[in-house]
Backbone as a printed PyTorch tensor [residue, N CA C, xyz], in Angstrom:
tensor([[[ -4.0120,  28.3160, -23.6690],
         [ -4.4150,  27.2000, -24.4930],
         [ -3.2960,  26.1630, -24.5690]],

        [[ -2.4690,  26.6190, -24.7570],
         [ -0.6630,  25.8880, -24.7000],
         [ -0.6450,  25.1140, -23.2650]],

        [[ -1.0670,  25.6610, -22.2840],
         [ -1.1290,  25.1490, -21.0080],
         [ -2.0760,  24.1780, -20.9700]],

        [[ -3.2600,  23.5070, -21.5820],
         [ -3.8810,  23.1230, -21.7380],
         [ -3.4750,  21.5390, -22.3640]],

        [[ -3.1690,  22.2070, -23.5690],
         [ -2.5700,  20.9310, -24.3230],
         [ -1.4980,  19.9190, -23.6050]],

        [[ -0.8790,  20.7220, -22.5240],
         [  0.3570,  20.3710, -22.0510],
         [ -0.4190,  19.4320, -20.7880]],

        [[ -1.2290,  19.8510, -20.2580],
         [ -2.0010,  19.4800, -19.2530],
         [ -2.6470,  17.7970, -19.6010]],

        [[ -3.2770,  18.1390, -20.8350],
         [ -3.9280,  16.8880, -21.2470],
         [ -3.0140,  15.7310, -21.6880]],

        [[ -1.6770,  16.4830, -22.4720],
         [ -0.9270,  15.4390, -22.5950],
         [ -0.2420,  14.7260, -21.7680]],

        [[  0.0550,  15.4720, -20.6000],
         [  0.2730,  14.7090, -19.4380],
         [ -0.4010,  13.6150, -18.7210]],

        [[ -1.3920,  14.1850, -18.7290],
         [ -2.3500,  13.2810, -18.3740],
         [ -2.5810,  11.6700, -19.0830]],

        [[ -2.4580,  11.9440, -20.3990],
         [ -2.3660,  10.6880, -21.3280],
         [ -1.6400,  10.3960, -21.2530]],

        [[ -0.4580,  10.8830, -21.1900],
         [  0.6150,  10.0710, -20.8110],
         [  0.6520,   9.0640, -19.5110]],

        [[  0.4770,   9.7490, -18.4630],
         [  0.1770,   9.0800, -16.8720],
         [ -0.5030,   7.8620, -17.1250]],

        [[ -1.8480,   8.6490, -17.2410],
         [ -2.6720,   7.1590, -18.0660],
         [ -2.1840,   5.8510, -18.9900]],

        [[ -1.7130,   6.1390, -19.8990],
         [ -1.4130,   5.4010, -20.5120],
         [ -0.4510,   4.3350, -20.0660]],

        [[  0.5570,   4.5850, -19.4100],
         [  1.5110,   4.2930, -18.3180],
         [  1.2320,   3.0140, -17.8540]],

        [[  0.0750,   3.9450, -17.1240],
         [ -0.6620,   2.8590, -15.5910],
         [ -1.4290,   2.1550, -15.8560]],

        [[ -1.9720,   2.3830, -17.4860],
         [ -2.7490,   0.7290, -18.3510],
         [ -2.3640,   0.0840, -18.0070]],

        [[ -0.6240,   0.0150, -19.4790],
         [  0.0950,  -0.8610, -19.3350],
         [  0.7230,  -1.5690, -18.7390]],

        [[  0.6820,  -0.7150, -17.3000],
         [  1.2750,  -1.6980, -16.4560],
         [  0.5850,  -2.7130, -15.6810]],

        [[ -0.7840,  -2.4390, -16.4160],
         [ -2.0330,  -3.4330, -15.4560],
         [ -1.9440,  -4.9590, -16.8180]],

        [[ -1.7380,  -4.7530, -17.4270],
         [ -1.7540,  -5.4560, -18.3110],
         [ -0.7860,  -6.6390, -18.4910]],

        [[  0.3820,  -6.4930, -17.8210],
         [  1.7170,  -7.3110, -17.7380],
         [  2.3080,  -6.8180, -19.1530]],

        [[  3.3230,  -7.6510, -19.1190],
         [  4.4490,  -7.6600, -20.0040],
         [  3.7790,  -8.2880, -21.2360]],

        [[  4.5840,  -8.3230, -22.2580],
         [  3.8970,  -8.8920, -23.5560],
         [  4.6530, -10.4850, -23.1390]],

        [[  3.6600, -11.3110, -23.9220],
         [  4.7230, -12.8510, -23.4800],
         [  4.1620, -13.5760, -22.3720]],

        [[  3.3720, -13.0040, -21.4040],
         [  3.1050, -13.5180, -20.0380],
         [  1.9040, -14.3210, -19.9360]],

        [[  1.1630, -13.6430, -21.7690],
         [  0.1270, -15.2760, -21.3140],
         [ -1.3580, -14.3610, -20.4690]],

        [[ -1.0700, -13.1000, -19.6290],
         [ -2.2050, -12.5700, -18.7600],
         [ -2.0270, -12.8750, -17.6910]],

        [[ -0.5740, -13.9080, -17.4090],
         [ -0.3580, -14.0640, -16.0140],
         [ -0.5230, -13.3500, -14.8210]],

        [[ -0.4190, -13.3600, -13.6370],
         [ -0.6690, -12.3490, -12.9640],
         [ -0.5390, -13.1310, -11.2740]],

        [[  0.4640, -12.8210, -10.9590],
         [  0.9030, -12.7810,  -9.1130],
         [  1.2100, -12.1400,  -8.4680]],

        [[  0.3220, -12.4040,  -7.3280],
         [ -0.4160, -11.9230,  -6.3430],
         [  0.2560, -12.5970,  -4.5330]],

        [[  1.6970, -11.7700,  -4.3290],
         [  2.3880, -12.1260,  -2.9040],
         [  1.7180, -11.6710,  -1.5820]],

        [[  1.9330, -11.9980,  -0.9390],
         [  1.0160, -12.1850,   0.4790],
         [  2.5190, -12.0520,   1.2260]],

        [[  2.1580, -11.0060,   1.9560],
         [  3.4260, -10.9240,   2.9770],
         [  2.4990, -11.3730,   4.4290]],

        [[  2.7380, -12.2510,   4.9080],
         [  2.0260, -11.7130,   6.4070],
         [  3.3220, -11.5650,   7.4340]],

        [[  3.0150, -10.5750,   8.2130],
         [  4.2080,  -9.9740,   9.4750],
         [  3.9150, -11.1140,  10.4880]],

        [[  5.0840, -11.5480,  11.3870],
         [  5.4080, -11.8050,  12.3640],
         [  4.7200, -11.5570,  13.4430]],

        [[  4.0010, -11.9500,  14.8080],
         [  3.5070, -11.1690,  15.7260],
         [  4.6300, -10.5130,  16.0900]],

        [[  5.5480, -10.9230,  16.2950],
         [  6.7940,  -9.5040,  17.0610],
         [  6.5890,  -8.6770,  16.2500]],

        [[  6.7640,  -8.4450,  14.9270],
         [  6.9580,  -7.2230,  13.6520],
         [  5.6320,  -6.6050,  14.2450]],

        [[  4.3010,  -6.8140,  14.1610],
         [  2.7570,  -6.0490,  14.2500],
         [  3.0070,  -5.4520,  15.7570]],

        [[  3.5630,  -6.3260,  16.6840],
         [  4.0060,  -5.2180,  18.0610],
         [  4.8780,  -4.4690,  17.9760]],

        [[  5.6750,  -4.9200,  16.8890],
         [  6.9370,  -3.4510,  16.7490],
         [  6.3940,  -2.4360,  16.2880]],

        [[  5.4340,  -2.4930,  15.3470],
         [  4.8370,  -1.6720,  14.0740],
         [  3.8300,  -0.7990,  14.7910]],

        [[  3.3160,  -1.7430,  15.8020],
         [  2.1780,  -0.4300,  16.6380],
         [  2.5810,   0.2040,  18.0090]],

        [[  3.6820,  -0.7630,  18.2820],
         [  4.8790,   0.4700,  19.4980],
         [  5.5270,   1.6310,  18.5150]],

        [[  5.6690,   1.6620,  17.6550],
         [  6.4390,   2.4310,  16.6460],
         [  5.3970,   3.3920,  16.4500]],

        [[  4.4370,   3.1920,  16.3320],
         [  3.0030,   4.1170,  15.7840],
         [  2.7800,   4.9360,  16.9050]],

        [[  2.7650,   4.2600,  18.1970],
         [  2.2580,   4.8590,  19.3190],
         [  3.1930,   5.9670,  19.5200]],

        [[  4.3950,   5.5340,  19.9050],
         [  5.4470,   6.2070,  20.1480],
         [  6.0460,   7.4120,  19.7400]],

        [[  5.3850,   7.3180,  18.2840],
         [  5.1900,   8.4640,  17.6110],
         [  4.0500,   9.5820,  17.6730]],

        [[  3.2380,   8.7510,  18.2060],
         [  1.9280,   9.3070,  18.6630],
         [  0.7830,   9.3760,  17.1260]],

        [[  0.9260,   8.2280,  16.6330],
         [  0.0590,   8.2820,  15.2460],
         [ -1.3360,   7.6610,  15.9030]],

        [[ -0.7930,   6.5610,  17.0240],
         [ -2.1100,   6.3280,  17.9560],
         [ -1.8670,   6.2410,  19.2940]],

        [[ -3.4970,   6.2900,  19.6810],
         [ -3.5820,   6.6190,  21.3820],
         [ -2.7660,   5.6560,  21.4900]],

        [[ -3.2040,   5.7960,  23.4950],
         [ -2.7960,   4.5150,  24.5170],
         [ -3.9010,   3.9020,  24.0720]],

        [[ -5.3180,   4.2770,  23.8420],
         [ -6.1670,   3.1790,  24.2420],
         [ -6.2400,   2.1920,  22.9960]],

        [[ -5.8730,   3.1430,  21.6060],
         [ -5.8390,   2.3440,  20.5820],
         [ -4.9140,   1.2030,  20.6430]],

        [[ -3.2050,   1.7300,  20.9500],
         [ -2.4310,   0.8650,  21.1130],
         [ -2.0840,  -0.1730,  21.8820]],

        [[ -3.4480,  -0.1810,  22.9640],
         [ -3.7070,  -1.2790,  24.0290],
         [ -4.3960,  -2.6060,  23.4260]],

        [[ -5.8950,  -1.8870,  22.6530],
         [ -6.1000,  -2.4980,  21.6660],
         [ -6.0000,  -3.7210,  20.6930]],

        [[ -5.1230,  -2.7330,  19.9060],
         [ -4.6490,  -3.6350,  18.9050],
         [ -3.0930,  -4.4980,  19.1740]],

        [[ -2.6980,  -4.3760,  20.6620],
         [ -1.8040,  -5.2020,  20.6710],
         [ -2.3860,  -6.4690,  21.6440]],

        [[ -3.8570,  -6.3500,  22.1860],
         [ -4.2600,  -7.2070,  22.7440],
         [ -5.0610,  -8.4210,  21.7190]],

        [[ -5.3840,  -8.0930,  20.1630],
         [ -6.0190,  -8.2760,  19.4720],
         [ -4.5750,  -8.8970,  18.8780]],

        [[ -3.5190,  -8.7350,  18.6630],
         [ -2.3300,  -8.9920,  17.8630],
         [ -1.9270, -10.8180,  18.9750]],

        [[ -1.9870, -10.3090,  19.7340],
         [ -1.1950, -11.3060,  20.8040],
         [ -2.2890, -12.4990,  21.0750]],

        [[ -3.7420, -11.8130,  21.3170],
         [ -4.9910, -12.9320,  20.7380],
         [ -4.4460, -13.6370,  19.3970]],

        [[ -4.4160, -13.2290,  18.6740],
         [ -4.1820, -13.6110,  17.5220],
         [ -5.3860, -13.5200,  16.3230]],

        [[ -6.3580, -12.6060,  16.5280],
         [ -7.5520, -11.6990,  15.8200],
         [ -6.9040, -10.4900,  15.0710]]])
């Protein structure tokens, strides 16, 4: 039962957490920004020679999406 309580309070806790952090800071008004990284075409060919190489994807995938990268799709 002890294990229980401990369980749930964790849980509320976690929760509670990850509200607040949706919420912003106090002061901010509800502000809220939203960064946009976009990669480099060299970086997206590094990133899927790196993938391949590792073998996270095929050849045919990594033919692919570096023909689609260099299109520019």
């Amino acid at each position: 039962m002890k294990k229980i309580k401990v369980y749930i309070l964790s849980l509320l806790i976690i929760f509670g957490v990850g509200f607040a952090g949706c919420c912003g800071s106090p002061g901010e008004g509800g502000k809220s920004e939203i960064q946009i990284q976009k990669n480099t075409t060299g970086q997206q060919l590094l990133d899927i020679q790196k993938a391949h190489k590792e073998g996270a994807i095929t050849d045919k995938e990594y033919e692919r999406e570096k023909k689609k990268i260099i299109e520019g799709n």
